[in-house]
C-alpha positions as CSV (number, residue, x, y, z in Angstrom):
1,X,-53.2,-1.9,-33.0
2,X,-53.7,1.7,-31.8
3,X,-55.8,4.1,-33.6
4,X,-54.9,7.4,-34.8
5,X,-56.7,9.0,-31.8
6,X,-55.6,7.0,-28.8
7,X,-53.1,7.8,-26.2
8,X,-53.2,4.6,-24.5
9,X,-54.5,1.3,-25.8
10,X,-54.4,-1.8,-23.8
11,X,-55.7,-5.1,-24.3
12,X,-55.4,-8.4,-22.1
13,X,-52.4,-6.7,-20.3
14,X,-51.8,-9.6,-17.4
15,X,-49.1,-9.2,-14.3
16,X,-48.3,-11.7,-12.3
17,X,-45.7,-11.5,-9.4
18,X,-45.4,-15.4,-8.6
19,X,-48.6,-16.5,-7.2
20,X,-50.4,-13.2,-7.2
21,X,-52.7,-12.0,-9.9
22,X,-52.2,-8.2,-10.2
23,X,-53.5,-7.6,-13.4
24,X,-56.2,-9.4,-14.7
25,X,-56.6,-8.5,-18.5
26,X,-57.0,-5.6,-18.4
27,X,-58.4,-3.3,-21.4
28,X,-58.8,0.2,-21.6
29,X,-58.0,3.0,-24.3
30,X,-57.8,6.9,-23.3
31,X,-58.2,9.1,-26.6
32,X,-56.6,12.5,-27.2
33,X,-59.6,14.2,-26.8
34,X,-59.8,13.5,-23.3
35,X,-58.8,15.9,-20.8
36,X,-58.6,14.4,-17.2
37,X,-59.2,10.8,-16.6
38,X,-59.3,9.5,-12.6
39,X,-57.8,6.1,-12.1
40,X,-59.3,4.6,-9.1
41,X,-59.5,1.5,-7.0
42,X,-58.9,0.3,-3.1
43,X,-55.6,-0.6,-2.8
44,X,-54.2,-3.1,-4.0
45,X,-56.1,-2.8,-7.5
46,X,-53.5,-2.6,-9.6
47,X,-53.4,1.3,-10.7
48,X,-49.6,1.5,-9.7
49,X,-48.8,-1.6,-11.3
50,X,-50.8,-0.6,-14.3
51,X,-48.9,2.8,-14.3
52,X,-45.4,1.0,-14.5
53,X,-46.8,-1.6,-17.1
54,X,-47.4,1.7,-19.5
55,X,-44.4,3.5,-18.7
56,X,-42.3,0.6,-19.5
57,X,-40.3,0.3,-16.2
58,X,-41.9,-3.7,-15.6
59,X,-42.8,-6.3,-18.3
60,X,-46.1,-7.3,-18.7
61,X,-48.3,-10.1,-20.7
62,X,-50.5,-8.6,-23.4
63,X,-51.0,-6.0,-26.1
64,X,-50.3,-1.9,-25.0
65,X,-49.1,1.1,-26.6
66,X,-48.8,4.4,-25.5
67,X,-48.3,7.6,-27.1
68,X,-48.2,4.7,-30.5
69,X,-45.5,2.9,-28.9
70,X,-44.8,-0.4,-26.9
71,X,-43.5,-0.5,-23.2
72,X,-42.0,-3.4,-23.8
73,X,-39.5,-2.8,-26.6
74,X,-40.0,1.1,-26.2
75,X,-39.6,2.3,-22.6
76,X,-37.0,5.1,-22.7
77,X,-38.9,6.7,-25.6
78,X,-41.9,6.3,-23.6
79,X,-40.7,8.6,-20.8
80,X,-39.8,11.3,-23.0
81,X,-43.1,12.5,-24.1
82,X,-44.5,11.0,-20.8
83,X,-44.6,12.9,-17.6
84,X,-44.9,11.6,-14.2
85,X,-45.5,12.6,-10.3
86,X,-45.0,9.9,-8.0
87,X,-46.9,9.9,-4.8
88,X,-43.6,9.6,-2.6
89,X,-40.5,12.2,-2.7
90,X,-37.9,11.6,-4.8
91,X,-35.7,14.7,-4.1
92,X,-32.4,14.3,-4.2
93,X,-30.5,15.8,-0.7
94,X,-29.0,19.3,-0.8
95,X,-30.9,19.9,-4.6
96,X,-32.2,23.2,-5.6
97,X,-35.5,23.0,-7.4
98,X,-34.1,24.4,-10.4
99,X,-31.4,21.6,-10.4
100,X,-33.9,18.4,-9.8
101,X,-36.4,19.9,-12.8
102,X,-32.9,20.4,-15.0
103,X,-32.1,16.9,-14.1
104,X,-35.8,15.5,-14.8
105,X,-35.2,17.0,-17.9
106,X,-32.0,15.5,-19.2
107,X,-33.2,12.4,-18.1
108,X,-35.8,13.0,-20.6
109,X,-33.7,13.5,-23.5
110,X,-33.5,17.6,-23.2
111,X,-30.2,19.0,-24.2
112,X,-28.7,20.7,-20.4
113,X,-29.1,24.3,-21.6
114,X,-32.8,23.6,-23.0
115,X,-33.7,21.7,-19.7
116,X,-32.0,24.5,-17.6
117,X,-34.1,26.5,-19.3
118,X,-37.8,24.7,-19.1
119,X,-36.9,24.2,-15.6
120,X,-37.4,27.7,-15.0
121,X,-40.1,27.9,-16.8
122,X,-41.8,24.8,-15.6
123,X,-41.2,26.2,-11.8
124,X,-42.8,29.4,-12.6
125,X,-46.1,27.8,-13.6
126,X,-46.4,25.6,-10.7
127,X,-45.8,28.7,-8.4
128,X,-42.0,28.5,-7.3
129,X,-40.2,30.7,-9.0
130,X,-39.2,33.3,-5.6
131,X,-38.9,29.6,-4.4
132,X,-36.6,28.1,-7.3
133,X,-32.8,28.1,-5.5
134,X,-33.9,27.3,-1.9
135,X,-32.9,23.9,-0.9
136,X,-35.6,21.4,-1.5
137,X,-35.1,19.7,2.2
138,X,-36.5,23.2,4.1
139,X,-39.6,22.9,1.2
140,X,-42.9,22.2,2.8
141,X,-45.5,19.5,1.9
142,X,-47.1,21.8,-0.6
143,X,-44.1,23.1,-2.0
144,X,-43.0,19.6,-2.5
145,X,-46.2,18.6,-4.4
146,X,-45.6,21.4,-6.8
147,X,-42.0,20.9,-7.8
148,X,-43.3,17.1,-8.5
149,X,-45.9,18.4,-10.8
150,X,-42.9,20.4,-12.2
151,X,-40.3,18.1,-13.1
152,X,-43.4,16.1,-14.5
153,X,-43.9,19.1,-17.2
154,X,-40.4,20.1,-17.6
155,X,-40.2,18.2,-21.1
156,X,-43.3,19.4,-22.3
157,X,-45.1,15.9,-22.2
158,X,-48.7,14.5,-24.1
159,X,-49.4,12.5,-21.6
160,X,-49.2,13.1,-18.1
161,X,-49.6,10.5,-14.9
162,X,-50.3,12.3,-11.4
163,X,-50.2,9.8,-8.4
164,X,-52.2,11.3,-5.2
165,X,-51.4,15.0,-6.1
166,X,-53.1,16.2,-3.5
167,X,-51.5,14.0,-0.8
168,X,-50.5,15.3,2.6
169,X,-51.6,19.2,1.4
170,X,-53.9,21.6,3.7
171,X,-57.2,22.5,2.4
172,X,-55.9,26.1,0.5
173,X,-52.8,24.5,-0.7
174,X,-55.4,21.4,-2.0
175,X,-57.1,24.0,-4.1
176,X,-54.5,25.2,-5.8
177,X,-53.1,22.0,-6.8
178,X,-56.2,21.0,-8.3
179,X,-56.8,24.5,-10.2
180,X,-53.5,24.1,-11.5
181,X,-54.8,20.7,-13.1
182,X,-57.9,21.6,-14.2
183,X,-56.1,24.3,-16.4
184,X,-53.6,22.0,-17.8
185,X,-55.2,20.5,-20.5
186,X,-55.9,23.5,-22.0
187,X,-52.3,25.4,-21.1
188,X,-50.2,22.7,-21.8
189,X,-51.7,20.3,-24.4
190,X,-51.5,17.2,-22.4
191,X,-53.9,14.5,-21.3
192,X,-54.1,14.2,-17.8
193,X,-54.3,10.6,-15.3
194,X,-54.8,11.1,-11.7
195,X,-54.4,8.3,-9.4
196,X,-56.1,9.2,-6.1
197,X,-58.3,7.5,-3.2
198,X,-59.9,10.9,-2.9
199,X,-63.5,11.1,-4.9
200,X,-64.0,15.1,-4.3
201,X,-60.8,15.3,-6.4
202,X,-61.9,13.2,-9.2
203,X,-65.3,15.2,-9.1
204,X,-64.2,18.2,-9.2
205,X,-61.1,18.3,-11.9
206,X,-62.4,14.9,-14.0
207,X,-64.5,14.7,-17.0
208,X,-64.0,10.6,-17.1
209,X,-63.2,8.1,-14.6
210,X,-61.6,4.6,-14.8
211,X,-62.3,2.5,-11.6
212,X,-60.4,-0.8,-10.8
213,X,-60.9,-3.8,-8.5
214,X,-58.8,-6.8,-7.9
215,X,-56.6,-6.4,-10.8
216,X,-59.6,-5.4,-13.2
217,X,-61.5,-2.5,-15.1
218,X,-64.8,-2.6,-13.6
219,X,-65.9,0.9,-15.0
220,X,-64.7,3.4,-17.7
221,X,-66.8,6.4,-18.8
222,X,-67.4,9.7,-17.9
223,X,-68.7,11.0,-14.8
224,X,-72.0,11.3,-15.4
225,X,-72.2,7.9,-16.5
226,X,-70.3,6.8,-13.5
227,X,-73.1,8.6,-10.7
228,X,-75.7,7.8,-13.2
229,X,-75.4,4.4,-13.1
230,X,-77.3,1.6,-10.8
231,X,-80.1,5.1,-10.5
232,X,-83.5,4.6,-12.5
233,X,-84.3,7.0,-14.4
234,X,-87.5,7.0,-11.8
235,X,-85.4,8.2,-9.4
236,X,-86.1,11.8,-8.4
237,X,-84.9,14.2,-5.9
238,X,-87.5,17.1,-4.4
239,X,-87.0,19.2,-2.5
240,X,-89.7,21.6,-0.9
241,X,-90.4,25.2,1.2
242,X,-92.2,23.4,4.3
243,X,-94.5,20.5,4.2
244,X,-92.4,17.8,2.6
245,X,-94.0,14.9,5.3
246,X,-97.5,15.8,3.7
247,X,-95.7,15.6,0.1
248,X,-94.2,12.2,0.8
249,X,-97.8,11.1,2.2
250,X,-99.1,11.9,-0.9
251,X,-96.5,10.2,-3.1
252,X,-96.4,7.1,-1.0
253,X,-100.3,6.7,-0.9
254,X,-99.2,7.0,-5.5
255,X,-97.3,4.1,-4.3
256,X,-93.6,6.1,-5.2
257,X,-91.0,4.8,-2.4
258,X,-89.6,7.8,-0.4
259,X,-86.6,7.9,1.3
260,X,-86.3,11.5,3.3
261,X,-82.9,13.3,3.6
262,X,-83.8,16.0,5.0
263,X,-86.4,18.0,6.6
264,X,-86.8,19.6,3.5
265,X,-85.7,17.0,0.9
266,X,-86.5,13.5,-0.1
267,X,-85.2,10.7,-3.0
268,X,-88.5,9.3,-4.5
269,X,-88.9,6.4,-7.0
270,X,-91.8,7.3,-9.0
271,X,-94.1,4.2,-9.8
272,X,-95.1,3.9,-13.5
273,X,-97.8,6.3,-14.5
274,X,-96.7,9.0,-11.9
275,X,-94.3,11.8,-13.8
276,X,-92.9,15.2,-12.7
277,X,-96.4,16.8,-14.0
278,X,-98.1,14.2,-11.7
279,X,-96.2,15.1,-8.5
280,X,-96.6,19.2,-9.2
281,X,-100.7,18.3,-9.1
282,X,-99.6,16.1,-6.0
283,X,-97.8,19.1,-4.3
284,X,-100.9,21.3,-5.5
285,X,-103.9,19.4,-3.5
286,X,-101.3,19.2,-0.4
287,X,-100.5,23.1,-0.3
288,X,-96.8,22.3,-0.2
289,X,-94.7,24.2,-2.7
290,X,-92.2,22.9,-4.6
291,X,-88.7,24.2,-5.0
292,X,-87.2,21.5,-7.0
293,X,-87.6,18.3,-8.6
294,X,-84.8,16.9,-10.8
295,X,-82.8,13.5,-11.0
296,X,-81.4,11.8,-8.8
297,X,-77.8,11.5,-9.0
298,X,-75.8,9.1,-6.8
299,X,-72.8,10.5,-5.2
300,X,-69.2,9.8,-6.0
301,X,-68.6,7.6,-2.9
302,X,-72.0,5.9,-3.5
303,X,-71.4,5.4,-7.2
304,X,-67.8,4.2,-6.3
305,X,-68.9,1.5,-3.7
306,X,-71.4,0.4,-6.2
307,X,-69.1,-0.7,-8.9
308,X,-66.6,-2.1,-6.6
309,X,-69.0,-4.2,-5.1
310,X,-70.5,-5.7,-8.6
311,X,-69.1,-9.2,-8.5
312,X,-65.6,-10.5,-7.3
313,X,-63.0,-11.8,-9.4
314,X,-62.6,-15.4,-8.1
């Protein structure tokens, strides 16, 4: 079913708990040439449920495989080249962080001297290791975050899901989390899902996004695509020294719709006939001078409430 390339394939997957829907066939393939892929949704879209479907922990209707191997019959296997930081804390009391990533790593299928040792390891990349023996119930948010992201990469995993990594951190301790991701793919060989409800994240660390609704895919492509899409390629955004009410005289009188957003700056669909050239000889005969004209690009949080809002499953 899965081709050479793909990480995950799924097709039709369907959960149902009793009465409720959760997933509604869903299909979706990540290939290993992606880097960081945002899963996102309101709640209540399915991503966790989609996340325990592929890691084998609850049974499912439908076709998957991931890392080339079912959840169904495969689970345990799963988890060992799979890595995983859950949004909540799942510290053990009176734990060490060196002991929880050991553990995480014999769970994995790590001999206890190889797991010792990548636990070390592991905790000196995410930024503990002066940290590594202190008791992991005096641990701050931020500190907890990052000895999730560890036990996640103890066993040296392809494929890697990170539910709200970011959650509960202050804005420094936010940055570093997310540097630490971006640089992943490229330090440690793994592909990368992040679950999150924050779209600055998935902006700034994610090169494709996969956005759910009501127990459906209702978008999967890369970021560009994703802002790019429900804007004509009409849409332009200018942006002027001074004079930008005489410029938007000018275009409307063209018959472009202009939309200001600031004093300085406006979102104009250009009618047919009218191009970039056309609104440079515009600026020219008003005086106003032009700093820039380029597309328009919808924002994350626009682009996001967009595809949500396309249609409802009945």
């Amino acid at each position: 079913m899965a081709e050479d390339g793909d990480v995950i394939d799924l097709r039709a997957v369907h959960k149902r708990y009793g009465a409720v829907h959760a997933l509604r066939g869903v299909d979706a393939r990540v290939t290993r040439s992606s880097k960081v892929i945002g899963l996102l949704g309101p709640n209540g879209a399915g991503k966790s449920t989609l996340v325990k479907c592929m890691l084998g922990i609850i049974p499912f209707e439908g076709e998957a495989r991931v890392v080339g191997l079912d959840p169904r019959t495969d689970g345990p296997a799963i988890r060992a080249r799979v890595g995983y930081m859950p949004e909540g804390d799942v510290f053990l009391s009176g734990m060490n962080a060196v002991e929880l990533c050991a553990y995480a790593g014999e769970l994995s299928g790590l001999p206890r001297t190889e797991a010792m040792q990548r636990a070390h390891a592991a905790l000196y990349y995410a930024g503990l290791a002066d940290k590594r023996y202190q008791d992991l119930d005096g641990y701050s948010t931020g500190m907890k975050q990052r000895v999730k992201l560890a036990q996640a990469l103890v066993h040296d995993p392809e494929l890697l899901f990170l539910d709200e990594p970011t959650n509960g951190l202050d804005p420094r301790a936010r940055d570093e989390m997310l540097a630490l991701i971006t640089e992943l793919p490229e330090k440690r060989g793994c592909v990368i899902i992040v679950s999150t409800h924050l779209l600055t994240d998935v902006d700034r660390v994610c090169d494709t996004a996969v956005i759910m609704h009501q127990g459906s895919v209702r978008f999967a492509g890369t970021i560009d695509e994703l802002r790019a899409r429900g804007v004509s390629s009409q849409d332009v955004v200018i942006e002027v020294r001074d004079g930008a009410e005489r410029l938007g005289a000018a275009l409307t009188e063209r018959g472009a719709q202009v939309s200001p957003t600031s004093p300085v700056a406006m979102v104009v669909t250009l009618p047919a006939g009218l191009d970039h050239r056309g609104v440079l000889e515009l600026a020219r005969a008003a005086g106003v001078q032009l700093r820039t004209i380029e597309p328009h690009r919808a924002s994350m949080e626009q682009a996001f409430l967009r595809v949500v809002s396309e249609g409802a499953v009945p």
